[in-house]
C-alpha positions as CSV (number, residue, x, y, z in Angstrom):
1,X,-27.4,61.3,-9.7
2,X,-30.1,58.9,-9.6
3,X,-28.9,57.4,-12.6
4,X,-25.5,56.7,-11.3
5,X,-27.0,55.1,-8.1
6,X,-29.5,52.6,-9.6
7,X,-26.2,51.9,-12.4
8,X,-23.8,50.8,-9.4
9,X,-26.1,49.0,-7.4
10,X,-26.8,47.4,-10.9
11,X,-23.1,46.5,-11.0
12,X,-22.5,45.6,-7.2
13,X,-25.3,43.3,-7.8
14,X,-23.7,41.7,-10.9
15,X,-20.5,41.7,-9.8
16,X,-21.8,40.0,-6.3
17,X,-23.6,37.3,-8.8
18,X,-21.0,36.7,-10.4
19,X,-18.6,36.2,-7.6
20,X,-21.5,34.0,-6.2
21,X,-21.4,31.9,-9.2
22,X,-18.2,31.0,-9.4
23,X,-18.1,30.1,-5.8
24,X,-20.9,27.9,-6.3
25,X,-19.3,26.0,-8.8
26,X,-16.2,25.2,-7.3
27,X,-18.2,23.8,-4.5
28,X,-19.6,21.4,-6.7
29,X,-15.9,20.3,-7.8
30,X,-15.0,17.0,-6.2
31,X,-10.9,16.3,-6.1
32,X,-10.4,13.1,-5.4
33,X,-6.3,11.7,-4.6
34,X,-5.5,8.3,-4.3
35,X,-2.9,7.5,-1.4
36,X,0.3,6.5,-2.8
37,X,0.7,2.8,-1.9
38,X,3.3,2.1,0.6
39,X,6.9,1.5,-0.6
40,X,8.0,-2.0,0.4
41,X,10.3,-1.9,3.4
42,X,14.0,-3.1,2.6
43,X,14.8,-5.5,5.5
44,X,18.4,-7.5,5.9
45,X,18.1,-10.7,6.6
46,X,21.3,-12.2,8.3
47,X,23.0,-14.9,5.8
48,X,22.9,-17.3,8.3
49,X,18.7,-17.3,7.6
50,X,19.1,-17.3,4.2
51,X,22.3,-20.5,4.4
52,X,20.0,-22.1,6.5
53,X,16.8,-21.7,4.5
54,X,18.4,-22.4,0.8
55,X,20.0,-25.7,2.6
56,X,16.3,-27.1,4.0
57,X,14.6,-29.8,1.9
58,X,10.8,-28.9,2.5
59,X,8.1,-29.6,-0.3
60,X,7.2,-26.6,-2.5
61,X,3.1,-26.0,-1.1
62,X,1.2,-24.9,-4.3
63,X,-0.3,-21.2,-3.8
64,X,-2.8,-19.2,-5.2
65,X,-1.8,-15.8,-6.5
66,X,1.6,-14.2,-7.0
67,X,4.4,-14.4,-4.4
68,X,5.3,-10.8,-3.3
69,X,7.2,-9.2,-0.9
70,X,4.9,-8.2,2.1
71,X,1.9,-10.5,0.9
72,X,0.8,-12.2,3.8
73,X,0.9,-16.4,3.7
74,X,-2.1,-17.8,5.0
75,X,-3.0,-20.8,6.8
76,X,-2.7,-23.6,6.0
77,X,0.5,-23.0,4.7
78,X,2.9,-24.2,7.3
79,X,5.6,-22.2,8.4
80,X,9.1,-23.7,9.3
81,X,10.8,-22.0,12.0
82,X,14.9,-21.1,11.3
83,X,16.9,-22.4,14.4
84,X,18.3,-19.5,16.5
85,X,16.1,-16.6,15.2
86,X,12.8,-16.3,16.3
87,X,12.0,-13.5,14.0
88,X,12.2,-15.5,10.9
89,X,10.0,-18.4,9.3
90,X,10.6,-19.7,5.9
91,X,8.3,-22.0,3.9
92,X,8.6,-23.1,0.2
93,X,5.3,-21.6,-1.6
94,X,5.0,-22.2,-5.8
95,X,8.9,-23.7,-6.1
96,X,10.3,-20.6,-4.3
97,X,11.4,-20.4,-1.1
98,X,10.0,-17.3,1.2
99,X,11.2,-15.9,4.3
100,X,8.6,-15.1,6.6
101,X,7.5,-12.8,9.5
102,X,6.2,-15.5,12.0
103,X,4.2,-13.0,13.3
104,X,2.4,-11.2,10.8
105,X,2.8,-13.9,8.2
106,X,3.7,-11.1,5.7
107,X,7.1,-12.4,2.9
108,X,9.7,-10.4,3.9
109,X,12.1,-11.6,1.6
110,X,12.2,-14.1,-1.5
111,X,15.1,-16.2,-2.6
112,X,15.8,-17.1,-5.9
């Protein structure tokens, strides 16, 4: 009887280690998930903005960088506002004309 008492505490004790083990090492597993960048948002621009922007003679302003769509235009790249809708601004950055958010600066659209 004695035998079969120190040969399961012998195995609880394993067992317990062994559970203990494994636990530790999955504490010391680090998982790490990059965010998904965020999806640029489709916006509709009235074609009266983009008549009105294609038909303005403004010099192209050179610009570092590439010219993407929610890439924000800093100063001191001047932005032209478009008559009749105050939520629109267009400059002309590296020979391509941009439609801007005047308030946020960010390209919401660029025409080719």
């Amino acid at each position: 009887m004695r035998n079969r008492l120190i040969l399961a505490t012998a195995l609880a004790t394993t067992a317990t280690f062994l559970t203990l083990s494994g636990t530790a090492g999955a504490q010391e597993t680090v998982i790490i998930q990059q965010a998904p960048a965020p999806a640029p948002q489709t916006v509709v621009i009235p074609g009266e903005v983009r008549t009105y922007v294609m038909e303005q003679q403004v010099q192209s302003v050179p610009y570092e960088g590439d010219v993407l769509i929610g890439r924000v235009i800093e100063d001191p790249v001047e932005l032209y506002p478009i008559d009749g809708y105050d939520g629109y601004s267009y400059t002309v950055v590296n020979e391509r004309r941009v439609i801007v958010d005047p308030q946020t600066r960010a390209v919401v659209q660029i025409l080719d």
